[in-house]
ZANU-827765 format. One record per residue (C-alpha): x, y, z. Coordinates in steps of 0.25 Angstrom, whole numbers, plus 5000, padded with zeros to 4 digits. Last residue first. Example, Ala and Ser with C-alpha at 12.3 -4.5 7.8 and 13.67 -1.06 7.14 Angstrom:
    x    y    z
 5055 4996 5029
 5049 4982 5031
//
This chain:
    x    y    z
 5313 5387 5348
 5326 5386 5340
 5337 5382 5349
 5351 5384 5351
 5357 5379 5366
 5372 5378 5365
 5372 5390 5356
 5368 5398 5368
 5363 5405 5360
 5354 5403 5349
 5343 5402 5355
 5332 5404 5345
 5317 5406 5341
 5312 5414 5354
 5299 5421 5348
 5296 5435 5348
 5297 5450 5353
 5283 5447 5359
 5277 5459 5368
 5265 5461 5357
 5262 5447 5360
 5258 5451 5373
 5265 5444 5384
 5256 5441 5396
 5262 5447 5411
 5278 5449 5409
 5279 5457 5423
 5266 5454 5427
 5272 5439 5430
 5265 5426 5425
 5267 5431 5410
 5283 5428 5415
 5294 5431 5423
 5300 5418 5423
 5308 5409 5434
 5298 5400 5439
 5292 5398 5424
 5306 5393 5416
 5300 5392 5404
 5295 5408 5404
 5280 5408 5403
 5272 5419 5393
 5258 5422 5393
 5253 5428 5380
 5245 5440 5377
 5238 5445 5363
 5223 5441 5365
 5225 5442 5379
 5229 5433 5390
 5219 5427 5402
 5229 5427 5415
 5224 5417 5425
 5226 5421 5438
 5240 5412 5443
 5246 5419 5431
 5248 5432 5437
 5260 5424 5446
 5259 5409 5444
 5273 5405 5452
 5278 5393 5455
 5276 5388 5438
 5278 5374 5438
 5291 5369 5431
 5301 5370 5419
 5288 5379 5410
 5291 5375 5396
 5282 5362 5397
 5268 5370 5394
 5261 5359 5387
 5251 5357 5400
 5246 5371 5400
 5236 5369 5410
 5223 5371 5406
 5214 5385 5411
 5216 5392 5400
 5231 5390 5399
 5236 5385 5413
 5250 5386 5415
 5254 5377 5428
 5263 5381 5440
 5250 5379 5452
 5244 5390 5441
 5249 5399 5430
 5238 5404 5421
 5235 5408 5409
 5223 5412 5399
 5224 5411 5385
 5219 5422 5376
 5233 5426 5369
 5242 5412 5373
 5248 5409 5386
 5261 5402 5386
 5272 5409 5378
 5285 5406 5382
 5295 5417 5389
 5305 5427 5382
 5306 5440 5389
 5309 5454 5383
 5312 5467 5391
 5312 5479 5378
 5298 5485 5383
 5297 5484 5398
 5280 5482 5401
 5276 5473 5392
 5288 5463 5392
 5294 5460 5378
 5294 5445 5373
 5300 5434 5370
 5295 5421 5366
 5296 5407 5367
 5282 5400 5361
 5278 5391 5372
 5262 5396 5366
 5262 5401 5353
 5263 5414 5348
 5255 5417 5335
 5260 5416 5322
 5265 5423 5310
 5270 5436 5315
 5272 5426 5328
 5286 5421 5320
 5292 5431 5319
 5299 5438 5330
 5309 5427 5333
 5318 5427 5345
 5331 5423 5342
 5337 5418 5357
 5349 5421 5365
 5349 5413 5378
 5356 5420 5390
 5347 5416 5400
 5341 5401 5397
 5329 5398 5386
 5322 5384 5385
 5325 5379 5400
 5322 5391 5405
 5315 5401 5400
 5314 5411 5413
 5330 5409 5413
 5333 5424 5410
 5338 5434 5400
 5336 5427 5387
 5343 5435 5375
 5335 5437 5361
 5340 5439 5349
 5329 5446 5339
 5322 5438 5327
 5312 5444 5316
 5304 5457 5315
 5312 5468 5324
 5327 5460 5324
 5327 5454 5310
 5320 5468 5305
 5331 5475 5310
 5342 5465 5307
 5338 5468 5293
 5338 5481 5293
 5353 5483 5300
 5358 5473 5287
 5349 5482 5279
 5358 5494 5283
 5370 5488 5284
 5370 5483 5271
 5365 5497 5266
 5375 5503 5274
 5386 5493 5265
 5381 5495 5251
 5382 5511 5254
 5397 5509 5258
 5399 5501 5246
 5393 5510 5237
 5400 5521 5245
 5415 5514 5241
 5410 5510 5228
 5407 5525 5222
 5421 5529 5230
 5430 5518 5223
 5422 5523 5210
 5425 5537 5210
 5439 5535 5209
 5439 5527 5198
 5429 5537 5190
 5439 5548 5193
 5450 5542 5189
 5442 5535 5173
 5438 5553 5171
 5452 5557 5175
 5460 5546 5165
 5448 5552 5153
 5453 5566 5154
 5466 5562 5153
//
């Protein structure tokens, strides 16, 4: 008899034994799942939405982009590189427009042309047509060891490094690199 309560207990413990090894097996899911999304997020990609037609043709309101955060740990920024940024003076407002002056350049925006030390920059062919307005710009601007000027595509309609609103970009500023459109699925592309 002695033996039949021994093996009754031992088969009602073990539905109880599974049932939290289970529920733990599951929070620990969840918690690395949760983990890993926050290292994604903070290190790698983040989904990005464009508000405005500052980039077009490239980029059109209502885009959804992966912006990649990894890719200047390994390198610098390039110039007509797309990225987005945060502005300086209202943390958590982001803009994406393309880098074109480099850390120790100087810039200028004169009769609708980028000048880049002086030169034109005659391999600019993202802007749609000559810049009406020059703003700060129409003074040369030198940039600092860490600053970038940054142009949207669609100059006219852009507030950009040649406003004081946006001003140069510090790299600082930089949530990352516009990789992706993946929506509309009618117009995916890899940058």
């Amino acid at each position: 008899m002695e033996t039949e309560n021994l093996e009754q207990n031992a088969v009602q413990e073990e539905p109880e034994k599974s049932f939290l090894r289970d529920l733990l097996e599951l929070v620990l899911y969840l918690a690395a799942a949760v983990v890993i999304c926050l290292l994604i997020v903070n290190f790698i990609a983040v989904r990005s939405i464009v508000d405005g037609n500052s980039m077009y043709p490239l980029l059109n309101d209502g885009d959804n982009l992966i912006v990649e955060k990894v890719s200047y740990y390994f390198h610098e920024p390039e110039r007509f590189d797309v990225i987005v940024f945060e502005l300086k003076n209202e943390p958590g407002t982001h803009y994406i427009k393309r880098i074109i002056g480099l850390p120790g350049e100087r810039v200028r925006v004169a009769d609708g042309i980028v000048y880049i030390n002086g030169e034109p920059l005659t391999e600019d062919v993202y802007g749609r047509e000559p810049m009406e307005k020059s703003y700060r710009a129409a003074e040369e601007i030198t940039l600092g060891e860490d600053e970038y000027f940054v142009l949207g595509d669609n100059r006219n309609h852009s507030q950009d490094s040649r406003t004081v609103y946006v001003g140069n970009v510090e790299r600082k500023q930089f949530v990352g690199r516009a990789w992706l459109r993946f929506w509309p699925f009618s117009a995916f592309k890899v940058f």
